[in-house]
C-alpha positions as CSV (number, residue, x, y, z in Angstrom):
1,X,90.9,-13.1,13.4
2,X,94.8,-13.1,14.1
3,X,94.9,-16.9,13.8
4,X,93.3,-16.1,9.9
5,X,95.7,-13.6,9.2
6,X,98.8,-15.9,10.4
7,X,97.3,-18.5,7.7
8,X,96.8,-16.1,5.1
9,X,100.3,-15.1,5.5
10,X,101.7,-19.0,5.6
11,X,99.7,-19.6,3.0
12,X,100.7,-16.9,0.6
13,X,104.3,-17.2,1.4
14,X,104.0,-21.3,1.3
15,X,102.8,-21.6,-2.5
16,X,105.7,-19.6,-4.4
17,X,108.4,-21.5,-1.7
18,X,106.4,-24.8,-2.4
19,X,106.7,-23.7,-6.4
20,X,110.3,-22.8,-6.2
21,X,110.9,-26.6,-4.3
22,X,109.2,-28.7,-7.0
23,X,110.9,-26.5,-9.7
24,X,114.5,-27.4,-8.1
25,X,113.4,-30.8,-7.7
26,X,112.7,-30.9,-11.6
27,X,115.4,-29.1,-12.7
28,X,117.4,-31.6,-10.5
29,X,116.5,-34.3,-12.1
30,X,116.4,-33.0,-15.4
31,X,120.4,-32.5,-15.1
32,X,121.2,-35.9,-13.5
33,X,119.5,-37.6,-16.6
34,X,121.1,-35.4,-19.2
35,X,124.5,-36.0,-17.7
36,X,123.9,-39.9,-17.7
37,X,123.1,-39.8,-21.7
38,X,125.8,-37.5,-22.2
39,X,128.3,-40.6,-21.2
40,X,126.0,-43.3,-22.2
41,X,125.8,-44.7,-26.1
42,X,124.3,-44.2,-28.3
43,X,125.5,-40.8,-29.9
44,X,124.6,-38.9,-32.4
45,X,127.5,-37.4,-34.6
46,X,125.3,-35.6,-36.6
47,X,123.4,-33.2,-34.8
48,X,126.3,-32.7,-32.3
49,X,128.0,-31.6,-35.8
50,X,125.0,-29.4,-36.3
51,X,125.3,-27.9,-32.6
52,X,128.7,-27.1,-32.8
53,X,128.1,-25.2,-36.1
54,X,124.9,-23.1,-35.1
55,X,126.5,-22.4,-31.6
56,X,130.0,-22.1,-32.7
57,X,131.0,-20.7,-36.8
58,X,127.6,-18.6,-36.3
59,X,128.1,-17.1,-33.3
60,X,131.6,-15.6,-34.7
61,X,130.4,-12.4,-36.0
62,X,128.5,-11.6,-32.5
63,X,131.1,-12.9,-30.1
64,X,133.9,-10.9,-32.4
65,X,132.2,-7.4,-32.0
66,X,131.0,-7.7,-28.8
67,X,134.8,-8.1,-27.6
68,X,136.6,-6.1,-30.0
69,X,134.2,-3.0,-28.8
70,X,134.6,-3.7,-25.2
71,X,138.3,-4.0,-25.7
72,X,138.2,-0.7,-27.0
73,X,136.2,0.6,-24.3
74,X,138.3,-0.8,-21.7
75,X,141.5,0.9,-23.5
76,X,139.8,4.5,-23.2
77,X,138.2,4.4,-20.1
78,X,141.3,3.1,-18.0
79,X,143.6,5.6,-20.1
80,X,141.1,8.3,-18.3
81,X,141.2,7.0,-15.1
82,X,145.2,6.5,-14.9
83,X,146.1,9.7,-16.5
84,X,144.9,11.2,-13.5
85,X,147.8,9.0,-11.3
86,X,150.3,9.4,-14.1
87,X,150.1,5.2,-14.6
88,X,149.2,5.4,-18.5
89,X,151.6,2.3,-19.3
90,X,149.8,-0.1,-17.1
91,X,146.4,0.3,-19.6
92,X,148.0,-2.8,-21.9
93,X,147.9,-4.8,-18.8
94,X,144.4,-3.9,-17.6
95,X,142.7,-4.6,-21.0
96,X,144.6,-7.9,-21.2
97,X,143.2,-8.8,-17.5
98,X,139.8,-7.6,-17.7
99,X,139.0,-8.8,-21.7
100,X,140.4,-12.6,-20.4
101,X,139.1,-12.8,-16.9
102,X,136.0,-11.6,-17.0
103,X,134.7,-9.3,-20.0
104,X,135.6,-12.2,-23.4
105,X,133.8,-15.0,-20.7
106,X,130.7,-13.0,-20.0
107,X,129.8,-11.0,-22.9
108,X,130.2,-13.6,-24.8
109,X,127.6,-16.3,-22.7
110,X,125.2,-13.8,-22.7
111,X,125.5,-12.9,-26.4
112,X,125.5,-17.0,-26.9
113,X,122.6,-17.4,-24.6
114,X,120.3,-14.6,-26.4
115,X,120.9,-16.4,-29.7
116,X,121.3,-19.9,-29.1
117,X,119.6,-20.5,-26.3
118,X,116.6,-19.0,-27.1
119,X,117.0,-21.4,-30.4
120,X,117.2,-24.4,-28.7
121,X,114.2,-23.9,-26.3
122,X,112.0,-22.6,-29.3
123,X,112.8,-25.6,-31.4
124,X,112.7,-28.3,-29.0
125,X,109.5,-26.3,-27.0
126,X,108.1,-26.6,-30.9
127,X,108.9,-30.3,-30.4
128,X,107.2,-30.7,-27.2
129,X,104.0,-29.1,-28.3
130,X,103.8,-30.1,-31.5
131,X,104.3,-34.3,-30.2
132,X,107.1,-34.6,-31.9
133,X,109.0,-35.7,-28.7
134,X,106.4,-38.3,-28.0
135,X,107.0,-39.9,-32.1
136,X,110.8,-40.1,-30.9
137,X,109.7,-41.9,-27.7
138,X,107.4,-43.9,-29.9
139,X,110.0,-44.7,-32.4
140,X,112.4,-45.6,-29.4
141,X,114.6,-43.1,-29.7
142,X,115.9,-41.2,-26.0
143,X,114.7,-37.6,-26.1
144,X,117.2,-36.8,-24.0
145,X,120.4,-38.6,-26.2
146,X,118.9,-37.3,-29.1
147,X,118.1,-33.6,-28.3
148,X,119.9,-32.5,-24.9
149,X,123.2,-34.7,-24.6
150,X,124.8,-33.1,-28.1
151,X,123.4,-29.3,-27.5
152,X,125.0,-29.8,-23.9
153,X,128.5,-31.7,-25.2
154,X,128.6,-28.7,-27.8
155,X,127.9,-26.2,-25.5
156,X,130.5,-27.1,-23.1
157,X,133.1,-27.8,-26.2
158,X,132.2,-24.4,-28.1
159,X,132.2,-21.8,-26.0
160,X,135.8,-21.9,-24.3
161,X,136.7,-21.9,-28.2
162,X,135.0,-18.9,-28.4
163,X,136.0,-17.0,-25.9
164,X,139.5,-17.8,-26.7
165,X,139.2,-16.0,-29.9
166,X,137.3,-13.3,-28.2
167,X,140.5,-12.7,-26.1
168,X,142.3,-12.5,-28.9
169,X,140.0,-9.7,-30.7
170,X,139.2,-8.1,-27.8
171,X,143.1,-7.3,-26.7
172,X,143.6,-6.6,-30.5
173,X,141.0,-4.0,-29.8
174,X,142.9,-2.4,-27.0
175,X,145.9,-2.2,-28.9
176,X,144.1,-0.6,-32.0
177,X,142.6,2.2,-29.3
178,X,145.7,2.4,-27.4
179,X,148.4,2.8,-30.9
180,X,146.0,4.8,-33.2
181,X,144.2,7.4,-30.7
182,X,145.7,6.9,-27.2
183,X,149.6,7.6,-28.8
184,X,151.4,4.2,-27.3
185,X,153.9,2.8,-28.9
186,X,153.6,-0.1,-30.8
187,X,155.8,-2.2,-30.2
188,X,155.8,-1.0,-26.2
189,X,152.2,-2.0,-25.7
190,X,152.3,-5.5,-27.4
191,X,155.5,-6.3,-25.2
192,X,153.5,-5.1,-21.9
193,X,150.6,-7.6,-22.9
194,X,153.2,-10.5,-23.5
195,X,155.0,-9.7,-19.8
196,X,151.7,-9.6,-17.8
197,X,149.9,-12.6,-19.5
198,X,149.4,-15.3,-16.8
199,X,148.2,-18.6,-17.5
200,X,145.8,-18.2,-14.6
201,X,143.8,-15.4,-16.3
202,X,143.6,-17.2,-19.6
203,X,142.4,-20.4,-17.7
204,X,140.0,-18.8,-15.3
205,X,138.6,-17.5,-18.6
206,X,138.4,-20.8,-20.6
207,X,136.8,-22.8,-17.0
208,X,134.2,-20.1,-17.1
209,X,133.4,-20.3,-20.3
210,X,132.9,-24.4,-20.2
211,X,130.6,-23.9,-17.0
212,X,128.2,-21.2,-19.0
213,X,128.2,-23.1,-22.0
214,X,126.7,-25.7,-20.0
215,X,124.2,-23.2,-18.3
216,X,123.5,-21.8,-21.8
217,X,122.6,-25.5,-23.7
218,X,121.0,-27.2,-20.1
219,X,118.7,-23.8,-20.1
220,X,117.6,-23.9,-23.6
221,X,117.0,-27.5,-23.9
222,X,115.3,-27.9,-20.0
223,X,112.7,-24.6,-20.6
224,X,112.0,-26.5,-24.1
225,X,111.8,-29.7,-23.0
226,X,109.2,-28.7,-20.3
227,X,107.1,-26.1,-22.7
228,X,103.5,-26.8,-23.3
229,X,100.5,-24.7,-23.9
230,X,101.1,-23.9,-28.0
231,X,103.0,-20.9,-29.3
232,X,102.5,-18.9,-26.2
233,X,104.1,-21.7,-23.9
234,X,107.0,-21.8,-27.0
235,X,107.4,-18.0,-26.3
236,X,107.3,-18.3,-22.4
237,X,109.8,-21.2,-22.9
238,X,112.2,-18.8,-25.2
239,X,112.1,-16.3,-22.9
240,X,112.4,-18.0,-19.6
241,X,115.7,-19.8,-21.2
242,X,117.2,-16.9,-22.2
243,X,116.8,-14.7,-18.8
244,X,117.1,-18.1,-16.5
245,X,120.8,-18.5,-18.2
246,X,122.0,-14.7,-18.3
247,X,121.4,-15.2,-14.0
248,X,122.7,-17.7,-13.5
249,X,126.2,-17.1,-15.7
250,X,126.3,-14.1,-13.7
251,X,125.8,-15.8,-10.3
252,X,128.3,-18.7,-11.7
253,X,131.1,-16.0,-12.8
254,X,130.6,-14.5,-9.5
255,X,131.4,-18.2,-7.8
256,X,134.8,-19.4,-10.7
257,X,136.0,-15.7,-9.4
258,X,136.0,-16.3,-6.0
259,X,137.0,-20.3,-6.3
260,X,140.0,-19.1,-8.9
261,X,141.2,-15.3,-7.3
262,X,140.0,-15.6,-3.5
263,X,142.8,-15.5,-1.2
């Protein structure tokens, strides 16, 4: 009886390990083949042209209010907290450090990886299911230069421009906050951001933002690319994409942290 118990338990805690193993495998693979077509002719100007537009010019409006806000945000909540210490003048300094670092980078990948990735595994998981990959195959044409290599090259290229600009309207949403209902100066609080910029925080920031922009396109395009069963499997894809790349950006930003401020 103990010795079917003990197999029960190997067994039940052997499949989902066994899973996870074949899934890493795959997803191994999948990234070492994308990576050789990325550098490997031929390209495809076009729909990297495309990519950059969809992930980049329409993902302005979302990536702009989702810093500016928590810019704002930032401004108000550390005014509370240093009021209390009598350190009011160092707010310009934390809103510059935290929108840079760490807020611009990671809002922003997860705003990108609810719209565009989602987009990319629904239209290539429509691909899969609907044969269309197999007709490029057929017609031979590299699924993976044609589909993946531009979403990933765009994803990697975009998003640091992104976030850039999210710096910028996020710290311009500090300032707003901090002249117009916190009573700073003007002129004080814009020369406090320009004496405690760093290179390293606006780096940090941009590194980041390459490595999710990578996540966001290799998730999309792998949970696609591997979709089957009709529109359900489409939606399972969509969804699997979208939550696979919001862990692992915050795993990842966890990692560029320690590797950039770790002493």
């Amino acid at each position: 009886m103990q010795k079917k118990q003990i197999e029960h338990f190997l067994r039940t805690l052997g499949k989902p390990l066994v899973k996870f193993i074949i899934g890493l495998g795959e997803l191994t693979s999948f990234i070492v083949k994308a990576l050789y077509h990325c550098f490997v002719p031929p390209y495809y100007p076009k729909i990297f042209i495309r990519q950059l537009l969809d992930m980049g010019f329409y993902s302005l409006p979302v990536v702009g209010l989702t810093t500016i806000f928590a810019g704002m945000v930032i401004a108000l909540q550390s005014y509370t907290g240093f009021a209390r210490f009598g350190a009011e003048s160092a707010v310009a300094s934390v809103v510059l450090i935290s929108v840079t670092r760490e807020l611009a980078p990671v809002l922003s990948a997860l705003m990108v990886a609810g719209r565009i990735g989602a987009a990319m595994a629904a239209e290539i998981g429509t691909m899969r299911v609907t044969e269309q990959i197999d007709a490029l195959i057929t017609l031979s044409t590299n699924p993976f230069k044609y589909l993946v290599a531009p979403r990933l090259w765009s994803g990697v290229i975009v998003l640091p421009l992104l976030v850039l600009i999210g710096d910028i309207i996020g710290i311009f949403g500090g300032y707003v906050v901090g002249v117009y209902k916190l009573g700073f100066n003007p002129a004080n609080y814009i020369n406090s951001t320009l004496q405690n910029i760093e290179a390293i925080d606006i780096i940090s920031g941009l590194t980041k933002a390459a490595v999710f922009g990578f996540i966001i396109a290799l998730m999309g395009c792998y949970n696609g690319y591997r979709s089957k069963g009709g529109a359900q499997g489409v939606g399972e894809a969509t969804t699997n994409a979208v939550v696979s790349a919001s862990i692992l950006i915050l795993i990842f930003n966890y990692i560029l942290t320690e590797v950039f401020f770790s002493k």
